[in-house]
N, C-alpha and C positions, 0 to 999 in steps of 0.2 A: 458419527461415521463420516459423513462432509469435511467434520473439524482435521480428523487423520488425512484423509484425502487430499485435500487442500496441502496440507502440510507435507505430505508426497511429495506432490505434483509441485509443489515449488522447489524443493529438493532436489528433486529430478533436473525440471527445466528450467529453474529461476537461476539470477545468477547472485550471486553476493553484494551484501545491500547495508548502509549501516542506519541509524536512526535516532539521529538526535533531539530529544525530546526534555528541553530543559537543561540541567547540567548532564543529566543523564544520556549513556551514547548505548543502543543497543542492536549489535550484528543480529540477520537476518537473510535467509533468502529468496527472493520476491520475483517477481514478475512484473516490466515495463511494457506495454502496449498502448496506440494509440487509442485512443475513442472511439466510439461507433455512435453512427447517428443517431441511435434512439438514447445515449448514455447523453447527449450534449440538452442544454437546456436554455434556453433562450439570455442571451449574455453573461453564459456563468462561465466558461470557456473560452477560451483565445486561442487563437494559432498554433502549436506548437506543445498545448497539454498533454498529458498522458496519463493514463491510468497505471497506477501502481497498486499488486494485488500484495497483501500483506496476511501472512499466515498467522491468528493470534495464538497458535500453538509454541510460536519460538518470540514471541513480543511479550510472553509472562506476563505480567501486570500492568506494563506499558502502556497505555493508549494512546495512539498519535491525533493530533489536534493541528487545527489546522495554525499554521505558519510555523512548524515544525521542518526540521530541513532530513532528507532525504539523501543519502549519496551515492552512487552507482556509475559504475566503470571510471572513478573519478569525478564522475560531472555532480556537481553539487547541483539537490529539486527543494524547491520552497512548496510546500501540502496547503494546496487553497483550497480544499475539502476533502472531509472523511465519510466515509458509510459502512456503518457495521452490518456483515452478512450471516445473518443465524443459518441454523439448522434444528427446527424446533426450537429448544431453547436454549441449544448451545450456540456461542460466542464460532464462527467456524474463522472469518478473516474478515482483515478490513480495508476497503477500496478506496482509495487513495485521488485524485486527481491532484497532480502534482506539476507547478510549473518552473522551468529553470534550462 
């Protein structure tokens, strides 16, 4: 249920995102937002990070890893960490902190 949700809700308010993981590039659409202080963790963040939410309902098989590049409204994101977010035990999205 989370996993459709998710996949909604970036739909809706995400914006078009691409995701280059290897030679492979695959379109997405994601949600960019800052960090929140309880998400930062003592020197794993810099200035100017962001959280990017990523629906593995439209990532297929893809998994992003980190130093995977990210692209959004043009601006090219280099992924300095990933976090998969279940729902039980489905796969729902995966959270991103992405810097660039």
């Amino acid at each position: 249920m989370l996993r459709a949700l998710t996949n909604a809700m970036c739909n809706l308010m995400g914006r078009p995102m691409l995701l280059k993981h290897g030679t492979s590039e695959v379109p997405f659409n994601g949600v960019l937002r800052g960090l929140r202080a309880e998400e930062l963790l003592v020197q794993s963040a810099a200035q100017g990070d962001l959280l990017c939410v990523m629906p593995a309902a439209q990532l297929g098989a893809t998994v992003p890893r980190k130093f995977d590049s990210v692209t959004a409204n043009g601006r090219a994101f280099t992924v300095q960490s990933v976090r998969e977010c279940y729902s039980g035990a489905e796969l729902a999205s995966y959270k991103a902190v992405v810097r660039g």
